[in-house]
C-alpha positions in Angstrom: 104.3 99.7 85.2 107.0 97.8 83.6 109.2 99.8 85.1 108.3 99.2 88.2 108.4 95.4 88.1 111.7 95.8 86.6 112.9 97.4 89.7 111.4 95.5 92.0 112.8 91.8 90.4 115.8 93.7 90.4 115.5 94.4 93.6 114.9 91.2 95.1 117.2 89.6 92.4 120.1 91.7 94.7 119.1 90.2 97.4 116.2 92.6 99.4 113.7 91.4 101.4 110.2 92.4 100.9 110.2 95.0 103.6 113.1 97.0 102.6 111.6 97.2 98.8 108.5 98.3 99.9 109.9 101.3 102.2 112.5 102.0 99.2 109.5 102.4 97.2 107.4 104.4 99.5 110.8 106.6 100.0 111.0 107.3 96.3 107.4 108.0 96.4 106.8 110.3 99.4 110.9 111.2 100.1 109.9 110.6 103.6 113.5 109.7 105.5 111.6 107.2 108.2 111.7 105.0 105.2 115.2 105.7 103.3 117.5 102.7 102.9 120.0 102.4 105.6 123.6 100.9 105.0 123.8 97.6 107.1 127.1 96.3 108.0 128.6 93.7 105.4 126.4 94.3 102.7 126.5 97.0 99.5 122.5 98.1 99.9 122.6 101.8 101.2 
């Protein structure tokens, strides 16, 4: 579980809102593309 936390702090640390972590983390889980990170203009998340 302290993984986990780890990535999420991480995450929001890089600036993610709490949508986007939850559907990276449900792609990770499932690998279901509705909810793989898209790049957005101007910013580095992919």
């Amino acid at each position: 579980m302290q993984e986990a936390s780890r990535l999420i702090l991480g995450l929001r640390a890089a600036g993610w809102n709490e949508k986007d972590i939850n559907d990276f983390i449900l792609y990770i889980e499932t690998g279901d593309e509705q909810y793989k990170p898209q790049l957005i203009k101007g910013n580095q998340k992919a």
